[in-house]
C-alpha positions as CSV (number, residue, x, y, z in Angstrom):
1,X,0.1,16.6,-1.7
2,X,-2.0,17.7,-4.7
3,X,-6.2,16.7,-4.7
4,X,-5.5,14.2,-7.2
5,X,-3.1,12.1,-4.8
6,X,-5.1,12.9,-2.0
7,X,-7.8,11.2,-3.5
8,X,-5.5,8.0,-5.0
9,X,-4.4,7.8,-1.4
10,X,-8.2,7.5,0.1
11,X,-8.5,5.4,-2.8
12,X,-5.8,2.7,-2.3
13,X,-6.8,3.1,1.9
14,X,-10.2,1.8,1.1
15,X,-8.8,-1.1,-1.7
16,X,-6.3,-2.5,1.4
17,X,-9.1,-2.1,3.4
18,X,-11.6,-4.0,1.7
19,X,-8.7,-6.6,1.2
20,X,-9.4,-10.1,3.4
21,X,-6.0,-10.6,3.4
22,X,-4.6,-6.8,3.8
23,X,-7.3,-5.4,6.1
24,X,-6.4,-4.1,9.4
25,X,-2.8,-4.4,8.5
26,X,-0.9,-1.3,10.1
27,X,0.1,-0.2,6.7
28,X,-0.2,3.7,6.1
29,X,0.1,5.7,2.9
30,X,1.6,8.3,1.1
31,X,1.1,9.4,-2.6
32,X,3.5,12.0,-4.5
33,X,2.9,12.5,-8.2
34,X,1.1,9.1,-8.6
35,X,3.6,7.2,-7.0
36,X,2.6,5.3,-4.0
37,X,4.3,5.2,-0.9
38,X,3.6,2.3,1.9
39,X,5.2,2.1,5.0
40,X,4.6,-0.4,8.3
41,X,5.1,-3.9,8.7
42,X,2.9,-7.1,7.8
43,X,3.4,-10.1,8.8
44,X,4.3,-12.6,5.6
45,X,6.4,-11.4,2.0
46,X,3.0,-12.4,0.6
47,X,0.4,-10.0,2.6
48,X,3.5,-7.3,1.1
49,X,3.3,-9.0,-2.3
50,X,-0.7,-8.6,-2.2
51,X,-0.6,-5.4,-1.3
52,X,1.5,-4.4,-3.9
53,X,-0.5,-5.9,-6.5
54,X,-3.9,-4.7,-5.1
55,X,-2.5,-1.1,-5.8
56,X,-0.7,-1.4,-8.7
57,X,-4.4,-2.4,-10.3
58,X,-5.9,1.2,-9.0
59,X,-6.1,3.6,-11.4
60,X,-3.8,6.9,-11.6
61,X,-1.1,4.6,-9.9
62,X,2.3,5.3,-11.2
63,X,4.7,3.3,-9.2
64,X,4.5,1.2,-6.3
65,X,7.2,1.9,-3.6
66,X,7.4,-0.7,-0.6
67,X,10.8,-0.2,0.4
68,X,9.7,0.9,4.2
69,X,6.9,-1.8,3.9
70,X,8.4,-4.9,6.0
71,X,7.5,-8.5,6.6
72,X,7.4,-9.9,10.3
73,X,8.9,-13.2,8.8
74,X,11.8,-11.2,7.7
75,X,12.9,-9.7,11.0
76,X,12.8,-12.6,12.5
């Protein structure tokens, strides 16, 4: 992990954060060359939906991948 994703990482921690509807949510992060990495499990499509959107605003944000990020409502 290079300083600059390091940093978009601490950066898109504090924006789910901050997030109402995304805070607290066991989502963790990994950033590779800009693109974003979330993995964990929320409990509605639209908590994952926000949270994709939230950090595809952030700046220096490539791609969002949320294929390891799950919904509760969809395991069930």
């Amino acid at each position: 992990m290079t300083i600059h994703d390091e940093a978009l990482a601490n950066m898109v921690r504090s924006e789910l954060a901050m997030d109402t509807r995304t805070g607290g949510l066991p989502i963790s992060v990994r950033v590779s060359g800009g693109e974003v990495f979330l993995k964990g499990c929320v409990d509605t499509r639209e908590q994952l939906a926000i949270a994709e959107f939230i950090i595809s605003g952030i700046p220096g944000v490539r791609h969002v991948n949320i294929e390891e990020l799950q919904a509760k409502e969809d395991r069930a």
